[in-house]
ZADO-1210 file (C-alpha; in nm, 4 decimals, padded with zeros to 6 digits):
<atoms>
<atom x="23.8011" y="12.4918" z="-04.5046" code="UNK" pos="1"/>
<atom x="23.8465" y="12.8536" z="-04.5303" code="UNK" pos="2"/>
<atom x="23.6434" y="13.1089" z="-04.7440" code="UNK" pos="3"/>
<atom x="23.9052" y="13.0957" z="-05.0219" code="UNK" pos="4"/>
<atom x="23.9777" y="12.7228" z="-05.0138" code="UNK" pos="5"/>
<atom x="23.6068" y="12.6788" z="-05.0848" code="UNK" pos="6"/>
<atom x="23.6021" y="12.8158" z="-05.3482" code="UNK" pos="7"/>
<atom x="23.8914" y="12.6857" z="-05.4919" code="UNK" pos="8"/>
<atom x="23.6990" y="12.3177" z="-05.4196" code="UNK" pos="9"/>
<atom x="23.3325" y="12.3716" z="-05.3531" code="UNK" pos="10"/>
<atom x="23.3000" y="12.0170" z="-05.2049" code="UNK" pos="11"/>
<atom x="23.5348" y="12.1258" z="-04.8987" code="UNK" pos="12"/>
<atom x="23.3021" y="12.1964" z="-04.5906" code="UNK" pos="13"/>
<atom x="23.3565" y="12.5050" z="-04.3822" code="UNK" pos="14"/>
<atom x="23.5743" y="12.4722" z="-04.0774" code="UNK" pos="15"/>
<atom x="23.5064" y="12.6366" z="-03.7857" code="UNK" pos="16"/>
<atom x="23.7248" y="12.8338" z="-03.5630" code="UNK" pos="17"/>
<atom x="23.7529" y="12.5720" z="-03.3297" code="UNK" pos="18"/>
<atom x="23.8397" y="12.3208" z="-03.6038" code="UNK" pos="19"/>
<atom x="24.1881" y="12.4983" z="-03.6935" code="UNK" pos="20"/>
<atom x="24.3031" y="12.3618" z="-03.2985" code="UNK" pos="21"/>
<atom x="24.1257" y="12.0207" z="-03.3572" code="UNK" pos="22"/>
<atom x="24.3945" y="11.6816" z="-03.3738" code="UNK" pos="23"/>
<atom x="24.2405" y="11.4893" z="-03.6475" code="UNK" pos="24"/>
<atom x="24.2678" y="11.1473" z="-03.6002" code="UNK" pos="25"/>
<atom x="24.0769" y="11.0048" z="-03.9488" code="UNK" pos="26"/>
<atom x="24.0900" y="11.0792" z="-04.2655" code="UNK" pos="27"/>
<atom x="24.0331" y="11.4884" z="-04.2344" code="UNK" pos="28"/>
<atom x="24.2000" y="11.7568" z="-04.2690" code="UNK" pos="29"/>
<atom x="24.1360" y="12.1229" z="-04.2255" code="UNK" pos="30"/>
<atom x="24.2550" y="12.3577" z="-04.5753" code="UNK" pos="31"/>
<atom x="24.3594" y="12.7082" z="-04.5202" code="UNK" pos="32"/>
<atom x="24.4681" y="12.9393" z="-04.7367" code="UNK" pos="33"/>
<atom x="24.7027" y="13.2003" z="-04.6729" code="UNK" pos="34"/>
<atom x="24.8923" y="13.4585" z="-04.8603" code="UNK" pos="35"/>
<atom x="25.2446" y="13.3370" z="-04.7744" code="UNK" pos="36"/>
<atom x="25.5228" y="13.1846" z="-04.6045" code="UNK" pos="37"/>
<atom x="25.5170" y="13.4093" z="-04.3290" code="UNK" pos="38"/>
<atom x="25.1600" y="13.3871" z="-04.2520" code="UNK" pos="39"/>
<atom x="25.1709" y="12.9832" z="-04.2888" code="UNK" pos="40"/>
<atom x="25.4429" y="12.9787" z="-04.0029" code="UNK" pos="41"/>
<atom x="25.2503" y="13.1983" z="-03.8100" code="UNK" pos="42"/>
<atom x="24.9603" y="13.0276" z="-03.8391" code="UNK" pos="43"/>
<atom x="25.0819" y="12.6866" z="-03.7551" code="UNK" pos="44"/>
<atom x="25.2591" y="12.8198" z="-03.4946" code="UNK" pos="45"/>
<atom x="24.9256" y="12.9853" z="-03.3618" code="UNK" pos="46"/>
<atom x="24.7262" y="12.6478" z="-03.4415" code="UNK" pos="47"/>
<atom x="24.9664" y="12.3573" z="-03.5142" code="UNK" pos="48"/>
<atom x="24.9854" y="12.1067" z="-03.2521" code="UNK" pos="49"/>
<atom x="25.3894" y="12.1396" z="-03.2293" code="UNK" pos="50"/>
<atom x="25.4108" y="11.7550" z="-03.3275" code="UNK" pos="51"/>
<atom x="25.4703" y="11.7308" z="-03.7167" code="UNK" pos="52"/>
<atom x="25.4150" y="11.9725" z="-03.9640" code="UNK" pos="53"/>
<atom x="25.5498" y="11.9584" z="-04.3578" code="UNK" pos="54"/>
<atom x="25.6003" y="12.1921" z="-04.6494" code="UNK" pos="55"/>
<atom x="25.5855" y="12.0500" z="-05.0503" code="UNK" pos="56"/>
<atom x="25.8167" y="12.3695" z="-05.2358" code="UNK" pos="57"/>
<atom x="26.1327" y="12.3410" z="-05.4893" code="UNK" pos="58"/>
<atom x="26.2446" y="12.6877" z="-05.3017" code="UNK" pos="59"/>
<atom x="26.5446" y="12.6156" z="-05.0627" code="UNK" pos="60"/>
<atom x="26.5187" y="12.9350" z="-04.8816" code="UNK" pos="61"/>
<atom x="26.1792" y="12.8964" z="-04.8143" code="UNK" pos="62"/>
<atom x="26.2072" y="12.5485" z="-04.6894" code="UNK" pos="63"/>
<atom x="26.4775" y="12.5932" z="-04.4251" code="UNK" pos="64"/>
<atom x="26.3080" y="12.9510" z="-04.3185" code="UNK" pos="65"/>
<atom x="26.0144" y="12.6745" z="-04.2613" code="UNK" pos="66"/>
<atom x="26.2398" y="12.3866" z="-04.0760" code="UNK" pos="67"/>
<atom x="26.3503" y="12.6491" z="-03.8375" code="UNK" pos="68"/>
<atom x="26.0374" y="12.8457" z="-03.7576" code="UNK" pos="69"/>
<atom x="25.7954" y="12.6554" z="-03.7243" code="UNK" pos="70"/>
<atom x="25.7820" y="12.5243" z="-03.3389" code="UNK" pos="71"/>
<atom x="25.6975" y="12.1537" z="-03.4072" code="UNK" pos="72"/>
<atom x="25.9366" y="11.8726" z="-03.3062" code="UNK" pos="73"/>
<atom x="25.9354" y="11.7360" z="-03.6340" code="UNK" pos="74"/>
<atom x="25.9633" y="11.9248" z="-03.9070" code="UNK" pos="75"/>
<atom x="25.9623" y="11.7835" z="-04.3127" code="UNK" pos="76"/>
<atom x="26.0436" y="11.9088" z="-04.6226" code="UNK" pos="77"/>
<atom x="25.8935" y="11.7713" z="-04.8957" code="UNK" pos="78"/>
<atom x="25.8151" y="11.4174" z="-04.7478" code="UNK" pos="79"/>
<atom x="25.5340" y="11.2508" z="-04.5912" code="UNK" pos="80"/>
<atom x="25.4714" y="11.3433" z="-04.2119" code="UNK" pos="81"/>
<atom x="25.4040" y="10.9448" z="-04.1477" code="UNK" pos="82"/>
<atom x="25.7948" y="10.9212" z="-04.1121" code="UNK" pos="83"/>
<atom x="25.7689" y="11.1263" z="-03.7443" code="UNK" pos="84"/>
<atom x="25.8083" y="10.8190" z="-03.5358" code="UNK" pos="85"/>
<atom x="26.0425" y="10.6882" z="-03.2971" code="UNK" pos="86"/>
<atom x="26.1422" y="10.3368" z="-03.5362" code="UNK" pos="87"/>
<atom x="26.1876" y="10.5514" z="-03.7673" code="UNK" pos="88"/>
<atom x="26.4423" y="10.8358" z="-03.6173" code="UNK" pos="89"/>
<atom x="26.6195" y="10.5334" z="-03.5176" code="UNK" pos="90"/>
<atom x="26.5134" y="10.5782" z="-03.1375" code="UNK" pos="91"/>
<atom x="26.3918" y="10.1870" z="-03.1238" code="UNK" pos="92"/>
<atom x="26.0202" y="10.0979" z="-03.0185" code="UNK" pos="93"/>
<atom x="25.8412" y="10.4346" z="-02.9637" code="UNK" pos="94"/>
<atom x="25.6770" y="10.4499" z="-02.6216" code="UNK" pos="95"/>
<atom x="25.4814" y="10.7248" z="-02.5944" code="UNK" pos="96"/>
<atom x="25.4855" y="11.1444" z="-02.7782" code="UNK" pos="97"/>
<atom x="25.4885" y="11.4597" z="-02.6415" code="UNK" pos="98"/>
<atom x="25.4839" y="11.8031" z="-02.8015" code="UNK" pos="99"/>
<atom x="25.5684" y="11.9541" z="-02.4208" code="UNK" pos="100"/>
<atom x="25.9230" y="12.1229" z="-02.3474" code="UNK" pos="101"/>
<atom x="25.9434" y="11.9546" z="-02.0582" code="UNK" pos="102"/>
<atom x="26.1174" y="11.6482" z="-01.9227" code="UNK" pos="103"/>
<atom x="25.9619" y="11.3267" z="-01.7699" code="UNK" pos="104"/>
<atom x="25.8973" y="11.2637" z="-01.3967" code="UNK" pos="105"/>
<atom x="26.1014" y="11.0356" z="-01.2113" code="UNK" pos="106"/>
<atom x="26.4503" y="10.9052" z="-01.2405" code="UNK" pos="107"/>
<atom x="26.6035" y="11.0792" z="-01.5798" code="UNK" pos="108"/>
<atom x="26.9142" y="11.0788" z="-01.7126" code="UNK" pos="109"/>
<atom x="27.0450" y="11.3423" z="-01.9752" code="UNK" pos="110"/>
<atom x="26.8017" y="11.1897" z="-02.2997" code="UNK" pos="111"/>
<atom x="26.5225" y="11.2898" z="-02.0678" code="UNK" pos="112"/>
<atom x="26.6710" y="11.6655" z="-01.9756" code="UNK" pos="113"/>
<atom x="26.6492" y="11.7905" z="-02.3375" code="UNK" pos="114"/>
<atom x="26.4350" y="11.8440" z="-02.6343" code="UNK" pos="115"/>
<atom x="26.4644" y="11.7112" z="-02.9613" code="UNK" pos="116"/>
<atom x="26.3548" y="11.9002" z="-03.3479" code="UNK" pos="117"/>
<atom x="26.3417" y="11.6815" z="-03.5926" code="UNK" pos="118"/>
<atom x="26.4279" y="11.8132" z="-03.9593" code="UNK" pos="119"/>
<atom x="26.3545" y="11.5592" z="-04.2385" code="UNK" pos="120"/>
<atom x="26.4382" y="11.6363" z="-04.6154" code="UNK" pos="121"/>
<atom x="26.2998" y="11.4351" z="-04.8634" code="UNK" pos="122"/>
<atom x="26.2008" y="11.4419" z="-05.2747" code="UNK" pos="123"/>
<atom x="25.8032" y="11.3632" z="-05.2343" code="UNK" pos="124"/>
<atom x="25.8748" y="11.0019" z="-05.0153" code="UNK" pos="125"/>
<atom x="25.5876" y="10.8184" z="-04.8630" code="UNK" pos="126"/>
<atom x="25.6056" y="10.5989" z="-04.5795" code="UNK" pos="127"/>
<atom x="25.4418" y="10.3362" z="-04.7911" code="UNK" pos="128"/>
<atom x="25.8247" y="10.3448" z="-04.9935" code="UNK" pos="129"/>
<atom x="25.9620" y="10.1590" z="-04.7265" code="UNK" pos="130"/>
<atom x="25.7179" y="09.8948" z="-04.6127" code="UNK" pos="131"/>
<atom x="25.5555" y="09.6259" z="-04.7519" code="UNK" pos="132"/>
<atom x="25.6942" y="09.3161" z="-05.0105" code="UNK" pos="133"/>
<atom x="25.8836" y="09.5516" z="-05.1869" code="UNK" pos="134"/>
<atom x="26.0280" y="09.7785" z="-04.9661" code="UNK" pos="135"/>
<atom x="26.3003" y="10.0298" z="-04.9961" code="UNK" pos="136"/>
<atom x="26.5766" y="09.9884" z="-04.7432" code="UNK" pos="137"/>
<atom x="26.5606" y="10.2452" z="-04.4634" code="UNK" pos="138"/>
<atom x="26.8544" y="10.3269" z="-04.2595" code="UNK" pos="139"/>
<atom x="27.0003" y="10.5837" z="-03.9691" code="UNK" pos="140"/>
<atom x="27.2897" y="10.7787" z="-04.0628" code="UNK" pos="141"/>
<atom x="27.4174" y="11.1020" z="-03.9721" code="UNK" pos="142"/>
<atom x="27.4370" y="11.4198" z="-04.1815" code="UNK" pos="143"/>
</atoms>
C-alpha cells in the first residue's frame, strides 16, 4: 500500500510503483489512498486496467460522476465487481475479454464494430447472492 494506507493498517506491505499497473490474479490487492473523487478517477484512469472498477458511497452525484469517468468497460456502484461477466450481462457463454477499443479480426458483423460500458447499480450485492443452494434469482431486463 501507500504511505498513508500503512499507517492506517500497519500489516499492509508497501507497494511499489510498478505494483499500482500489476493485474492481480489471487487474493491481493493494492490500497491507495487519495484525497478525493477526482484524484481516484484519475488515478484509475492512469493505473486501472479499463476492465472493472467499483465505488462503495451513499452520494448519487458522486457515483454517476464515477460511472461516467472512469474509462473501464464495466463500471459498479456499490456492488461486487465479480458480476462483470458475459453470463451475467446476459451475453450467453463468455468467450474471451478485452479492455481494447478495437474490434476483432476477421468476418464481423455490427456486435463486433462497437464498444460496450457497462454500468451496474447495486445496494452492497455479492456474486455469492445468486449462486449456490439458495440462490437469488438473477435476470436481464432493461432499464
Amino acid at each position: 500500500g501507500c504511505e498513508k494506507s500503512r499507517a492506517l493498517a500497519p500489516e499492509i506491505g508497501p507497494a511499489t510503483e510498478a505494483e499500482w499497473d500489476m493485474e492481480y490474479t489471487g487474493l491481493k490487492l493494492a490500497v491507495k489512498v487519495v484525497r478525493g473523487l477526482e484524484e481516484a478517477i484519475d488515478f484509475i484512469n492512469t493505473h486501472g486496467s479499463g476492465h472493472t472498477d467499483t465505488i462503495l458511497t451513499e452520494n448519487r452525484e458522486s457515483a454517476e460522476r464515477f460511472l461516467n469517468e472512469v474509462d473501464s468497460s464495466s463500471v459498479i456502484w456499490n456492488a461486487s465487481t465479480r458480476f462483470a461477466d458475459g453470463f451475467r450481462y446476459g451475453l450467453g457463454a463468455e468467450i474471451g475479454i478485452s479492455t481494447n477499443k478495437t474490434h476483432a479480426r476477421g468476418p464481423v458483423g455490427l456486435d463486433g464494430l462497437v464498444i460496450y460500458k457497462y454500468k451496474l447499480i447495486g445496494t452492497g450485492q455479492t456474486v455469492s447472492d445468486y449462486s449456490g443452494e439458495n440462490a437469488r434469482d438473477f435476470t436481464h431486463k432493461p432499464l
